[in-house]
C-alpha distance (Angstrom), angle and dihedral (degrees) to the residues before:
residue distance angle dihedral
X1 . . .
X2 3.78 . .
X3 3.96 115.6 .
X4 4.05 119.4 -159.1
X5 3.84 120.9 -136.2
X6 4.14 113.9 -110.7
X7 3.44 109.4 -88.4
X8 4.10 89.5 -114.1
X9 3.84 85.0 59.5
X10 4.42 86.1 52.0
X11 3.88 88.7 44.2
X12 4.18 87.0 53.1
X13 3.39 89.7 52.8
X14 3.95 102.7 42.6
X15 4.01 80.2 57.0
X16 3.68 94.6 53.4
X17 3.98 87.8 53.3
X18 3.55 92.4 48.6
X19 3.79 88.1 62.5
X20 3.35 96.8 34.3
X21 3.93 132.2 27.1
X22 3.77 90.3 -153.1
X23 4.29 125.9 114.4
X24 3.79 88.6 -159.8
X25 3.77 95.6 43.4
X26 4.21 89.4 45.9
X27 4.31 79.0 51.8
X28 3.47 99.3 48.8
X29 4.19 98.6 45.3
X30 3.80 88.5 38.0
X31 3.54 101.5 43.0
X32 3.81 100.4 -133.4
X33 4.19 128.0 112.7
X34 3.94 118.4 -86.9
X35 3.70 93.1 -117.5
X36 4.26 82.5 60.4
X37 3.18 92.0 48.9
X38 3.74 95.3 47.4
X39 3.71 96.7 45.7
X40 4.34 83.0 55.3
X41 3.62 92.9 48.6
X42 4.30 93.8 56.8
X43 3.92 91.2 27.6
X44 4.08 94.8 57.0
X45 4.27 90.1 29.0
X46 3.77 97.5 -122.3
X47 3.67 97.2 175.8
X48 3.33 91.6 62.6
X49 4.02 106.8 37.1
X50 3.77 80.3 53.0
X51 3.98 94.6 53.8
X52 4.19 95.4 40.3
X53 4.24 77.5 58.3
X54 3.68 96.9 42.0
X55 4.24 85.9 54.3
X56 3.51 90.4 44.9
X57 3.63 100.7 56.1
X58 3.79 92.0 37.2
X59 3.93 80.4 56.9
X60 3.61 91.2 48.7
X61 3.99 99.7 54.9
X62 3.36 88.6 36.8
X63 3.99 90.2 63.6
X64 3.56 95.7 39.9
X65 3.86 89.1 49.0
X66 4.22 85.1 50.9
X67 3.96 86.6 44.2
X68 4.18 92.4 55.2
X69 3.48 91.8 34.9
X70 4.35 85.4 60.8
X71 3.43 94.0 34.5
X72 4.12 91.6 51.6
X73 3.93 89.0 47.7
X74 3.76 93.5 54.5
X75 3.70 93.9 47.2
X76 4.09 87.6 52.0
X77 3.78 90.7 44.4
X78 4.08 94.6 54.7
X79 4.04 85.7 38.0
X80 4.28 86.8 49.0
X81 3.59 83.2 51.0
X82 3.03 99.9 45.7
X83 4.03 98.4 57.1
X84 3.85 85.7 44.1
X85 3.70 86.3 65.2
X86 3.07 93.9 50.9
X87 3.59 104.8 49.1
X88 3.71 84.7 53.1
X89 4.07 100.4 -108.6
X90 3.64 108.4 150.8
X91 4.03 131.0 179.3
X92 3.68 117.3 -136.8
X93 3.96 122.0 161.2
X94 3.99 88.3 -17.8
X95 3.73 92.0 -63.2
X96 4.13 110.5 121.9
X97 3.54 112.5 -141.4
X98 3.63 136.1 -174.8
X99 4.07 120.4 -147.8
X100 3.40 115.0 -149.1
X101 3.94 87.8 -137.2
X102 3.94 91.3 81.9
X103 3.44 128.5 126.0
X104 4.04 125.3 -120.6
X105 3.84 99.3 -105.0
X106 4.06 119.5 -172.0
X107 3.71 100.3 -83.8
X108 4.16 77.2 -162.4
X109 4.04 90.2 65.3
X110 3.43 95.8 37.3
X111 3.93 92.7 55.4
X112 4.05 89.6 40.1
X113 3.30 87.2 53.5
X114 3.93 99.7 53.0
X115 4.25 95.0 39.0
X116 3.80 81.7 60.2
X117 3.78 88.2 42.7
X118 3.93 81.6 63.1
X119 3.69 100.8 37.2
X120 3.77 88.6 59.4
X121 3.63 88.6 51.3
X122 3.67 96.2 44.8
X123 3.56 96.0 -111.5
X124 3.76 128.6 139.9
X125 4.00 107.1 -100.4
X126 3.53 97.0 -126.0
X127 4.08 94.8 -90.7
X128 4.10 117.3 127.2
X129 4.24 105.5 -114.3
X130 3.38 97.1 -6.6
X131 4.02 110.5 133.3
X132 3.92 119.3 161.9
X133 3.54 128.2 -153.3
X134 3.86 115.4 -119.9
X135 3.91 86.0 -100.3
X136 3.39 97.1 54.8
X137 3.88 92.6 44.1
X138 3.94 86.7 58.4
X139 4.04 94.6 46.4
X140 3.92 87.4 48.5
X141 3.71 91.6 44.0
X142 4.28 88.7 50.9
X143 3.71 90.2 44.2
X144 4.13 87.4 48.7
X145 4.10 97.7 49.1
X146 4.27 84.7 40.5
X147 3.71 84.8 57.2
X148 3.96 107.8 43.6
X149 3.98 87.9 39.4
X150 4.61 91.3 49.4
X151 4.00 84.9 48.5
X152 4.03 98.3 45.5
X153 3.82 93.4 40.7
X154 4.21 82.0 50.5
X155 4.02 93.5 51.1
């Protein structure tokens, strides 16, 4: 006659396949034989409990990456605005016009402020050859919000 292990002994080893895809390593940390540990691994379907949570956490950065990614845009629109305003550019009847009662604005912000514009988007920024890796999109990006945030918590 064929005993099970307590479900806190299962749950112990589920854990120890989470970190490790490995029958012996799951027999070793749990303390049970490789053919048990085996038999758990098809019997409870751990391949596949482990994929259906590998595609939904893959879904969930991938949302909250699409959330920022808004979020950023409307912060650079209003800030784009902004500067227009400043320098005077108005809209009226789809003409552009320029007042001559703008202000000098950093042409430095305004163009940091646009390349990241494009980086959020994916676009080049503007710079002949210059691709960047999804990493180093994400560093410059940091660096960028660290930047505009130190100089309007200094005005």
């Amino acid at each position: 006659m064929s005993y099970g292990l307590p479900t806190q002994k299962i749950n112990e080893m589920w854990k120890a396949y989470q970190e490790k895809q490995s029958i012996h390593y799951i027999a070793r940390k749990c303390m049970v034989s490789p053919i048990t540990a085996k038999k758990y691994k098809i019997k409870e379907k751990w391949d596949e409990r482990l994929a259906k949570i590998n595609r939904q956490v893959v879904k969930r950065v991938d949302e909250n990456i699409a959330d920022f990614k808004v979020n950023a845009l409307k912060i650079n629109q209003a800030v784009i605005s902004k500067f227009l305003k400043q320098l005077g550019v108005e809209e009226k009847d789809g003409k552009i016009t320029v007042s001559t009662d703008g202000k000098d604005v950093s042409v430095k912000d305004y163009d940091t402020i646009i390349r990241q514009s494009l980086l959020l988007l994916g676009e080049e920024d503007g710079r002949i050859g210059v691709n960047f890796t999804d990493d180093e999109r994400k560093e410059r990006l940091r660096n960028v919000l660290k930047e505009l945030t130190r100089r309007e918590i200094n005005r």
